[in-house]
N, C-alpha and C positions, 0 to 999 in steps of 0.2 A: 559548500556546506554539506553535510554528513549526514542523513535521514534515516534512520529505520520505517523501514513499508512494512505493515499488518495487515491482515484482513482475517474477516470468518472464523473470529475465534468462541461464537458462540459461549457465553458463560463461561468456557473452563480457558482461564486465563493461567494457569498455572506453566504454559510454558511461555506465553505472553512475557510475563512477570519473569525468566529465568532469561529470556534474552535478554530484553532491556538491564537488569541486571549486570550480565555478561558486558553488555556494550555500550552503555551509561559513561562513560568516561573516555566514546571514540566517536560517538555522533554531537549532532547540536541539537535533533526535534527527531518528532517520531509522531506518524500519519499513522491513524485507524480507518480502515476503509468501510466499517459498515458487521453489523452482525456480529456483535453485539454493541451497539455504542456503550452502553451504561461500563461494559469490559472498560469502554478507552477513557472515561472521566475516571473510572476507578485506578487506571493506569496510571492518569495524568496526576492524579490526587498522589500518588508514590512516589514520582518521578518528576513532579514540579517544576524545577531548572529547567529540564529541556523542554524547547517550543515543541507545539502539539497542536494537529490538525487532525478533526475527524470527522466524517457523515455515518448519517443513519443508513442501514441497509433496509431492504426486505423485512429482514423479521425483525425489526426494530419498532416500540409504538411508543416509547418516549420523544422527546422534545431533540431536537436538530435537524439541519440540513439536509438534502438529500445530493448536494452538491457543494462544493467550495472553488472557487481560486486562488491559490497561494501565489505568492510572488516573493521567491528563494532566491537570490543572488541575480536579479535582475530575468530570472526566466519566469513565464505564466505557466503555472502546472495547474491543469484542469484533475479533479479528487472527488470522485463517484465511487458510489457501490458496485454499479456496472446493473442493477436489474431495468433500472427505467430507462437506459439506453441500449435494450434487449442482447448484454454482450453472451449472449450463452446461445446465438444464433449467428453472429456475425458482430464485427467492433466498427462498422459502419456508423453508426448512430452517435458513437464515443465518440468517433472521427471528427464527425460535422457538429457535435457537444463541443469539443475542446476548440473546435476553429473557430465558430463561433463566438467566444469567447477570449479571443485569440492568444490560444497557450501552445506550443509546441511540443507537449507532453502531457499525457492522460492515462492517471493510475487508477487503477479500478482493482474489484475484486469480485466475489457472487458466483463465480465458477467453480473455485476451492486448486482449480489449475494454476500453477503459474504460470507467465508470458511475458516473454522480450519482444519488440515487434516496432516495425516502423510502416506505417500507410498514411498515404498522400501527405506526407510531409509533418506528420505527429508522431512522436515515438511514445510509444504502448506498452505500460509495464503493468502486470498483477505478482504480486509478494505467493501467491497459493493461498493456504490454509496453514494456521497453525492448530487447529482444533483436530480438524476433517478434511486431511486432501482426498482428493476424486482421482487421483492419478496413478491410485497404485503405491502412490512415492511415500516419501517420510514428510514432517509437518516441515511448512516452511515459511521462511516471511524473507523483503528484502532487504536492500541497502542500495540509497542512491547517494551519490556524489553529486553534486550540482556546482557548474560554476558558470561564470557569463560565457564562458564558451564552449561548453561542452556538461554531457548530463551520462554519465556512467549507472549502470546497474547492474546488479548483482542477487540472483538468488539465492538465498544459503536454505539447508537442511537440517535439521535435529541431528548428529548422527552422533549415538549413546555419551558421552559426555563433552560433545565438543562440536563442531558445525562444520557442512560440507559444502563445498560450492557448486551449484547443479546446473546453475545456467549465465551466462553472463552478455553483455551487451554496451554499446558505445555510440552516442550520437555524433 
């Protein structure tokens, strides 16, 4: 299954809305990770057909989760904002959230960085920012492939009318 990863789009959903758009007709759902939720129900409200998972972040005071568990082709993906398991210090906390929980993968966002990353046995993915990255870089969000054996991902980047691949990774 084919996911689009968002996070941190704070209100200005306008490039939110120009990916899904773009990639509407090559994924199946598309995860909001937090900041803005009211963005990802407004998303979802456009985008209907495709499945859609989302938590509240930080600066969120509307009604939702502050965590989910999905179950996408047979794997547990643990789906934070990443502030209440303090990832902007260490992704320890994410770590023992998702095991807990027992998922194999734990997507987050709250940093506005993106990140591939495997520790003690979870692989760790953040889409960045599509509002506000912190890195310097251009806006970005991701794309996971999921299947019973194996979980791919891929960060892409705005780059002026068309998208850049900045980072990639393979469980």
């Amino acid at each position: 299954m084919k996911i689009l990863v968002m996070s941190d789009t704070h209100r200005m959903i306008k490039y939110a809305d120009r990916v899904l758009k773009d990639f509407e007709n090559k994924i199946d759902g598309f995860i909001h990770l937090g900041d803005c939720i009211d963005d990802a129900y407004e998303l979802h409200r456009r985008y209907n057909k495709l499945r859609f998972w989302a938590v509240k972040g930080n600066c969120d005071y509307t009604e939702g989760r502050t965590f989910t568990v999905a179950n996408i082709d047979g794997r547990r993906i643990y789906i934070c904002h990443g502030h209440r398991e303090d990832v902007r210090y260490d992704r320890l906390r994410l770590v023992y959230s998702a095991k807990e929980h027992n998922c194999t993968c734990a997507l987050y966002g709250h940093t506005h960085i993106g990140d591939i990353d495997s520790y003690g046995g979870v692989y760790i993915f953040n889409p960045g920012s599509l509002s506000m990255p912190r890195d310097g870089l251009t806006k970005t969000f991701g794309l996971l492939d999921i299947t019973k054996d194996k979980i791919s991902a891929e960060i892409l980047g705005i780059d002026g009318i068309g998208y850049k691949t900045m980072m990639k990774g393979l469980t």
